[in-house]
N, C-alpha and C positions, 0 to 999 in steps of 0.2 A: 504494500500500500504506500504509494506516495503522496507526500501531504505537504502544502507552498506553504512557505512563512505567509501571513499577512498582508499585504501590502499596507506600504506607509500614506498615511492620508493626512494631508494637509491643507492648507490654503495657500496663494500668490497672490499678490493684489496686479490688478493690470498694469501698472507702469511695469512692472519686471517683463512682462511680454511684450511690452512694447519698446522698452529699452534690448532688450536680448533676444528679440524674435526670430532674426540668424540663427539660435541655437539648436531651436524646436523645430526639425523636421518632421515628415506626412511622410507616414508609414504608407503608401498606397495598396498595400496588400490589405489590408483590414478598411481601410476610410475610401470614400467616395470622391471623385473628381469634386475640388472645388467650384461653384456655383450651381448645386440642384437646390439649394435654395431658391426663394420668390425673394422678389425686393421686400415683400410684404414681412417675409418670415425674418428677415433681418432686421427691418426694424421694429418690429416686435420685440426683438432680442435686448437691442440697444434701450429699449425703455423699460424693459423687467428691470437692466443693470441701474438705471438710472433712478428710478422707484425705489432699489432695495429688495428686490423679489431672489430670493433664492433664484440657481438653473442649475440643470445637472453636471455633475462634474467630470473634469475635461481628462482621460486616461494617459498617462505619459509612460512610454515606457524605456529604461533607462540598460543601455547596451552597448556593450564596448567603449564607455565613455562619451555616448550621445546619447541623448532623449528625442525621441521617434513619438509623436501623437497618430493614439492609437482609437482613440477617438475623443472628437470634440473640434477636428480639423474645423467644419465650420461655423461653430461660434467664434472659433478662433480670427479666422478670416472676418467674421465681421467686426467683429472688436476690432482689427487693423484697420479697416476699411474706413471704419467711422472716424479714430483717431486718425487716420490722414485724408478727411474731407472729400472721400468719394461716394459718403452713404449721408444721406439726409436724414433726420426727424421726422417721420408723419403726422402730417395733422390727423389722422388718425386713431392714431392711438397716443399722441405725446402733444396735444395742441395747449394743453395748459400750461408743459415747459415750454417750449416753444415761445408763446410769449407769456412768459413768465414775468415780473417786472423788473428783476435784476438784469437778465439777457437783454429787455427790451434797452434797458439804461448802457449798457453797455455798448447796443448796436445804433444809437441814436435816434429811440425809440423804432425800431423796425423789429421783425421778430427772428430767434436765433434757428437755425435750422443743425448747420454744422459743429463740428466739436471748436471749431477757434470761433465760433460766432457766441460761444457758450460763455455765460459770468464765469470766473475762478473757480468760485464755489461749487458749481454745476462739474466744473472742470477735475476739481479736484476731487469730487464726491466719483466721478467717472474712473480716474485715474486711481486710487483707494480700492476699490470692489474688489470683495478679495474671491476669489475664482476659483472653487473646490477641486484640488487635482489630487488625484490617485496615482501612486505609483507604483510600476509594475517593475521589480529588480530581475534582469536574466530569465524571463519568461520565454521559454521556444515556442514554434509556430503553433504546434497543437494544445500547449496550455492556453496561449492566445484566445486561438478559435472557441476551446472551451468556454474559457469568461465571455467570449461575447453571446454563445450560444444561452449562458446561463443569465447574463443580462437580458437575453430579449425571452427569454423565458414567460414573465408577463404576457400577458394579451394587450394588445394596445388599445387605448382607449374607446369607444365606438360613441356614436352622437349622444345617447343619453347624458354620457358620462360627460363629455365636452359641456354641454349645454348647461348641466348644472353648476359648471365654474365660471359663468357669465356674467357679468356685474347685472344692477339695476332690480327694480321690481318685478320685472317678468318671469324672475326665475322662482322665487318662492309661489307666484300664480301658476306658474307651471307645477309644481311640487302639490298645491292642493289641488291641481285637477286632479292628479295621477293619485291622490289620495281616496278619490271619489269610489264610493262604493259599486260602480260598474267596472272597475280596474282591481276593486280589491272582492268582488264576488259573481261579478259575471265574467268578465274576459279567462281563458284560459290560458293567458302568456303570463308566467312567474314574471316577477318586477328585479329580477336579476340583474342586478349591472345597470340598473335605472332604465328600464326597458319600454315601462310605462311613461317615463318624464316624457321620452321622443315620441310617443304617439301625440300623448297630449298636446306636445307644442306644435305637432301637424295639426293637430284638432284647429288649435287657435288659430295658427296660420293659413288654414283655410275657409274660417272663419272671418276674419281679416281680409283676402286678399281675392276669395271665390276658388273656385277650380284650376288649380293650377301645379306646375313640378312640385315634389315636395320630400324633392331629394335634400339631404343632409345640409349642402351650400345653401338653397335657397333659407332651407329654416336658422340658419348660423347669421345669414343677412338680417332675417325678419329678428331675432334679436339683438342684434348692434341694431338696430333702426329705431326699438321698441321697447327701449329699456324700461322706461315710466308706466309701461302697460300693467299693472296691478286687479285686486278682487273687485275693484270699484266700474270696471270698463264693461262697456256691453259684450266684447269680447268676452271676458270671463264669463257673464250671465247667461252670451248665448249658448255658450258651452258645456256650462255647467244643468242649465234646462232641457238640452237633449240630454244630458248623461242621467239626469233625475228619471226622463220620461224609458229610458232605456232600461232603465233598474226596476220602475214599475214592470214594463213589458216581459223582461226573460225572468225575475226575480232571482234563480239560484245560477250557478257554473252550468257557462253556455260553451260545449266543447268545438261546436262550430265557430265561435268566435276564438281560436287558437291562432289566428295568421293577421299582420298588421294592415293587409291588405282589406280583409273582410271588415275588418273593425270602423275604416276609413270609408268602407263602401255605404254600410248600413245607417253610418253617422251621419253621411250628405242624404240619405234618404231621411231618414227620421228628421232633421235640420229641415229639410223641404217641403213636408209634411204639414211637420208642426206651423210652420210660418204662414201655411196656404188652405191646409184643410182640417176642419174640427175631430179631433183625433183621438178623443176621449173617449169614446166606444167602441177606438179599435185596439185596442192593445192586444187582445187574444188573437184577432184578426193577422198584428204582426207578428206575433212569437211564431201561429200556424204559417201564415207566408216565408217567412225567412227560413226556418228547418226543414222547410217542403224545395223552396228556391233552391237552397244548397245542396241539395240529393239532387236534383235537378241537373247543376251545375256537376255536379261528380259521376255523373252517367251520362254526361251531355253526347260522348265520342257515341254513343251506342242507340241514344234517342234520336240524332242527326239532326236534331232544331240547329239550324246555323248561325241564330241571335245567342245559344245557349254556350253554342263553340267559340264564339265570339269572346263571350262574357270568359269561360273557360282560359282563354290564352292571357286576357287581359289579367286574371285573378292570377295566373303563374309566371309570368316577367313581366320587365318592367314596372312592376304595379306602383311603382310612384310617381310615374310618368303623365303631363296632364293630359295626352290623347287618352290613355289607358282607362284611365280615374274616370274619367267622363265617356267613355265607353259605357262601361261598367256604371254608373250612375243612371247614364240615361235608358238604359236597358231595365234595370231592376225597378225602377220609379215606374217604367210603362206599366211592366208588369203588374206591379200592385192596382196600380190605378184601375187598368182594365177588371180588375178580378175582382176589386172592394169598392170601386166608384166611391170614394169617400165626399161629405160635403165639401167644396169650398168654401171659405169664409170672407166674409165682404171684405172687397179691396179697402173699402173706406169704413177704416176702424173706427177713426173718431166723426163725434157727429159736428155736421160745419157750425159754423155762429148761426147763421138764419134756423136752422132747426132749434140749437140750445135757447134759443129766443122763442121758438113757439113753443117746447118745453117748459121755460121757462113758466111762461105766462100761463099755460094751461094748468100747471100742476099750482097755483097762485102762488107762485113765489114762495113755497113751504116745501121743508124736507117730507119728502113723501112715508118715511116711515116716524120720525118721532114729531113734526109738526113746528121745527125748529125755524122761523124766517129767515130767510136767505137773502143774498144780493148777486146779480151778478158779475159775473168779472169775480168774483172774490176767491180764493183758491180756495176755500173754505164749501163752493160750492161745486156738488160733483153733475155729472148724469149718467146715470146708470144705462145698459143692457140689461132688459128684461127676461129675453131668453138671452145664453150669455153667447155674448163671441165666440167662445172657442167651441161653441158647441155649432156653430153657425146660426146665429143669432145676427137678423140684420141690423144695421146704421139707419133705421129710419123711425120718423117722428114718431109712429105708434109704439115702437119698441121700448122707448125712451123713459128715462125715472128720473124724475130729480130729487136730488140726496144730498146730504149733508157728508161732511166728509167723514165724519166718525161713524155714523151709520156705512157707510159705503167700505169704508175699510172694517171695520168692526163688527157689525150684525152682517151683513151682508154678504162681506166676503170672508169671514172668520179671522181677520186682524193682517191678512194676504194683503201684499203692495202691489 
């Protein structure tokens, strides 16, 4: 059995690489051609350093009286880059140093971009960074390749996991959808590895945005865009009201819901439903639709319905794609419709001023259930749905109640907003 001392771990603050950068050769047996880097990914780098963010440390390995980087080549590279004025600052990710007030005072009031455009301070806090390196004494090729194999050993991150180390509001809104009791008792995908975070933030983001890609980038966008989205936005509400009316529908572990595809399918049906047609008396109607649809879909090669093969390809590749999504959407929405003809609910939800004026006047100006006088215009005064909207319930003057606001929230609708 053989067994390596150790390796010695230390720190270097970056002026010694930058003063002695001659020393440190690129092992290119183990390390990658310098620039597979993005500009992006570099300066990203330059502003963790600059922040004070920990990065992983840079492996050196020291041999016949040279040290060979065995990896970290390119953080290494961009640390030089930056110190000699060929890598910029993004507004980006670094626009509050940038113009910073010390930089701007420095640059006569313009903003700093480069490392000599930077105050002292900035300069020396740069130059300070101390750079976690490990070192490896007289390692051959195949202890080498070992440690590397046993570094990447990890699985690398997958979107859930990215997404929840995202600044802003959005991510703890993300975190209580995925809490919601359709992720924690209907879906059948374990919430492993944050599995549940990335549907949900599809959920929002197409929510948000309509029918569209909803591959990994796009949702990595929709939150650098969205950081202030929190539980207060209609976004969260619309979200969280299909997941309510989804949990009514299947109530226990739905095995056909195992795939993020289907989950995404069902949710723009139910979402188009809900906003369009009175849907309160179907709920049986869709647990039976949806476990009948997907047998459906799973014998489609055999049935030879060519809308069903269709549906069939879309649900096994590319299924985040927006041709696919909307295949698939507009297919399964037909379907139901034709089979359950459900109500429409009047386009015109609210009733205009000229109606709440004949309301008004006919109900004499008094809450219709406690007798309370009213005014109008006054938020105080409401008008009711006599059969309710959601049940298809129309927007017209006969339909109409006027109410007080506490009756209206309170006796009427059980204390509901």
């Amino acid at each position: 059995m053989k067994l390596k001392k150790p390796p010695q771990i230390t720190t270097l603050p970056i002026s010694t690489f930058i003063l002695h950068r001659e020393r440190y050769k690129v092992d290119f047996t183990y390390q990658r051609e310098a620039g597979t880097w993005t500009k992006a990914d570099e300066q990203y780098l330059i502003d963790t350093i600059l922040r004070g963010f920990g990065i992983p440390p840079i492996f050196l390995h020291e041999k016949d009286g040279e040290e060979f980087i065995v990896d970290g080549q390119q953080r290494l590279n961009t640390i030089w880059k930056f110190r000699d004025d060929t890598l910029s600052l993004s507004k980006k990710y670094s626009g509050d140093i940038i113009n910073d007030n010390k930089n701007r005072q420095k640059n006569n009031g313009q903003p700093a971009y480069c490392y000599s455009e930077l105050h002292k301070d900035w300069q020396d806090r740069f130059d300070s960074y101390p750079l976690p390196i490990i070192y490896l004494k007289d390692y051959n090729d195949e202890e080498i390749r070992d440690l590397f194999r046993r570094l990447q050993h990890g699985k690398p991150l997958i979107p859930g996991e990215i997404l929840n180390a995202y600044p802003g509001d959005i991510v703890p809104t993300m975190r209580k959808l995925a809490e919601h009791k359709f992720f924690k008792n209907i879906v059948a995908i374990k919430a492993k590895r944050y599995k549940h975070y990335y549907i949900a933030a599809q959920l929002m983001y197409l929510e948000s945005e309509g029918i569209k890609d909803i591959s990994p980038t796009y949702i990595y966008e929709f939150f650098e865009r969205n950081k202030n989205l929190n539980t207060s936005s209609k976004i969260y509400s619309r979200v969280n009201k299909v997941l309510n009316y989804l949990v009514d529908v299947f109530q226990t572990r739905t095995p056909e819901l195992r795939k993020p595809g289907w989950i995404i399918t069902l949710y723009l049906l139910i979402a188009h439903l809900l906003e369009n047609y009175s849907m309160d008396n179907q709920k049986r109607n869709l647990k039976t639709f949806f476990t009948s649809f997907y047998q459906d879909i799973a014998s489609s090669s055999t049935r030879g319905d060519q809308e069903l093969i269709k549906f069939n390809l879309a649900i096994s590749k590319g299924t985040t794609s927006q041709a696919n999504i909307k295949l698939r959407y507009d297919i399964i929405l037909k379907r139901f419709l034709d089979k359950y003809n459900p109500m429409r609910l009047d386009e015109n939800r609210s009733f205009t001023e000229d109606q709440k004026i004949v309301i008004f006047r006919r109900d004499n100006e008094k809450c219709q259930v406690c007798g309370k006088k009213l005014t109008f215009g006054d938020p105080d005064t409401h008008f009711h749905h006599k059969d309710r909207y959601i049940e298809g319930g129309k927007t017209e003057i006969e339909n109409g109640l006027l109410v007080c606001k506490d009756c209206h929230l309170n006796k009427i609708h059980g204390g509901s907003k």
